[in-house]
C-alpha positions in Angstrom: -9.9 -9.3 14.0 -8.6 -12.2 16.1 -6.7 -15.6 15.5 -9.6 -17.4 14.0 -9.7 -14.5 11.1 -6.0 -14.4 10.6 -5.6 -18.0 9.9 -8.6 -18.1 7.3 -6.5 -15.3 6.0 -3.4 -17.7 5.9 -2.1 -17.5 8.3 0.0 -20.8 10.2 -0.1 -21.4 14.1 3.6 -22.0 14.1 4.2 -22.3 17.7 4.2 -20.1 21.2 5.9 -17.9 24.4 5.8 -18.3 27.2 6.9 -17.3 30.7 8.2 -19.7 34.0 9.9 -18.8 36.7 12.9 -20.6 37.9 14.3 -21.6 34.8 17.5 -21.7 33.2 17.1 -18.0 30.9 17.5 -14.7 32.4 14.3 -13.2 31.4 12.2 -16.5 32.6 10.6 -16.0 28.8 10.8 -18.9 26.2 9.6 -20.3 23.1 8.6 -23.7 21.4 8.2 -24.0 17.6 5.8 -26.9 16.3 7.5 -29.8 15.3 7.6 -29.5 11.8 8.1 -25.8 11.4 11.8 -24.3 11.3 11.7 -21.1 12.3 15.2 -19.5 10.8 15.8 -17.0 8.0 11.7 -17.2 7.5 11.2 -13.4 6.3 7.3 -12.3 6.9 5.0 -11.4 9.5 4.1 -12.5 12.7 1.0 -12.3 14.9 1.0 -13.1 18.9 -2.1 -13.8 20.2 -3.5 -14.7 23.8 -6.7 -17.0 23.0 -8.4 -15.2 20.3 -7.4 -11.7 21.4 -4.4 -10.5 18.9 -2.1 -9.1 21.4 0.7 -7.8 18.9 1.3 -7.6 15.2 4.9 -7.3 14.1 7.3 -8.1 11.1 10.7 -10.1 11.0 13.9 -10.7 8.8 14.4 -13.8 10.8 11.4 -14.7 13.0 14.1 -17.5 15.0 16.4 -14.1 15.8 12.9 -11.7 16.5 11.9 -14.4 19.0 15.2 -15.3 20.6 15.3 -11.1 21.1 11.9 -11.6 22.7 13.5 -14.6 25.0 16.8 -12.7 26.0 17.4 -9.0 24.8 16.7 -6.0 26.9 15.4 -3.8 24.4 12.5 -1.5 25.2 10.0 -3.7 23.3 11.2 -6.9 24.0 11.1 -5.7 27.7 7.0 -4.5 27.4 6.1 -7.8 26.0 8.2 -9.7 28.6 6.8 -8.0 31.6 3.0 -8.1 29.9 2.8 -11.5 30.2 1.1 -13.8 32.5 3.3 -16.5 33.8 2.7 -20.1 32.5 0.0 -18.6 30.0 0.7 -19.7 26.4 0.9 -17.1 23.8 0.6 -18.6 20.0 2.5 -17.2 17.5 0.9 -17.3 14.4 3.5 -16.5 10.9 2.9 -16.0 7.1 5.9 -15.7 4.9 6.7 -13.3 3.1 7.9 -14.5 -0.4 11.7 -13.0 -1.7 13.0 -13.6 -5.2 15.1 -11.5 -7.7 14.0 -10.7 -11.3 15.4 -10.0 -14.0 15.2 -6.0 -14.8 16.7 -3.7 -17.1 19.4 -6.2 -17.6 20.1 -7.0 -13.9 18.5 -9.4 -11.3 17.4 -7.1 -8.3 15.4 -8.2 -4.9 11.6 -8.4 -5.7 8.3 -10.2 -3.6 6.2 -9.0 -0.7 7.7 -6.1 1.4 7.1 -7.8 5.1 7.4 -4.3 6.4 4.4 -3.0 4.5 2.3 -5.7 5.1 3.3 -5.5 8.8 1.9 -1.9 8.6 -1.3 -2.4 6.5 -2.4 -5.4 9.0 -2.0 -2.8 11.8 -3.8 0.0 9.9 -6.8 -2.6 8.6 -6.9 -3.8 12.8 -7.3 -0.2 14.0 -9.9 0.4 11.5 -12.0 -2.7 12.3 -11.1 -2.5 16.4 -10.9 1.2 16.6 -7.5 0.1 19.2 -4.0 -0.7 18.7 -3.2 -4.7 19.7 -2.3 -4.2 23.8 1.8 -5.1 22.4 1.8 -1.9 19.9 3.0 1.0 20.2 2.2 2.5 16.7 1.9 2.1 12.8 5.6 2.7 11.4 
């Protein structure tokens, strides 16, 4: 599985991270969304990718907040993916939505559409199974 495959799968290149040193964020880690594309409150799951290679898989409520967390927060993951980087390389970001409506049910409107966080896992699960590895940015199948 690489880029290529994901987008005939639908997949949208949506924008990319990158690393510089010497400018104005702590973590010297930032990212551009394509022109057209507005990144906040979009619900679904997101592929990074160096080239072709798929470097991580992972799932957002908000891919604007996942990726600001990627740009500024210390947390253990966001931390990995900062430090894995090669400075002044682009990494793409690739997205698909995840759709969220309510329904109508037994006389009630409740929350229905594509869970992002099962699709998140059965992308990760259908990548070991074809590359026998984890992406590099992984650390497991939730």
């Amino acid at each position: 599985m690489n880029r290529s495959s994901y987008i005939l799968e639908g997949f949208s290149e949506v924008g990319f991270m990158y690393k510089q040193l010497g400018g104005k964020k702590k973590h010297n880690t930032y990212v551009e969304w394509n022109e057209n594309f507005i990144a906040e409150g979009k619900m679904g799951v997101y592929i990074m990718c160096d080239g072709e290679e798929v470097m991580k898989i992972g799932e957002t409520q908000n891919l604007r907040h996942r990726f600001q967390c990627y740009e500024s927060h210390t947390g253990p993951t966001n931390k990995m993916v900062r430090e894995s980087m090669e400075i002044k390389k682009m990494y793409t970001i690739l997205f698909i939505e995840c759709p969220s409506f309510e329904v109508g049910f037994a006389g009630v409107k409740v929350p229905s559409g594509i869970n992002y966080r099962i699709l998140e896992k059965k992308l990760l699960e259908q990548y070991v199974a074809m590359t026998q590895v984890l992406p590099k940015w992984n650390k497991g199948i939730q």
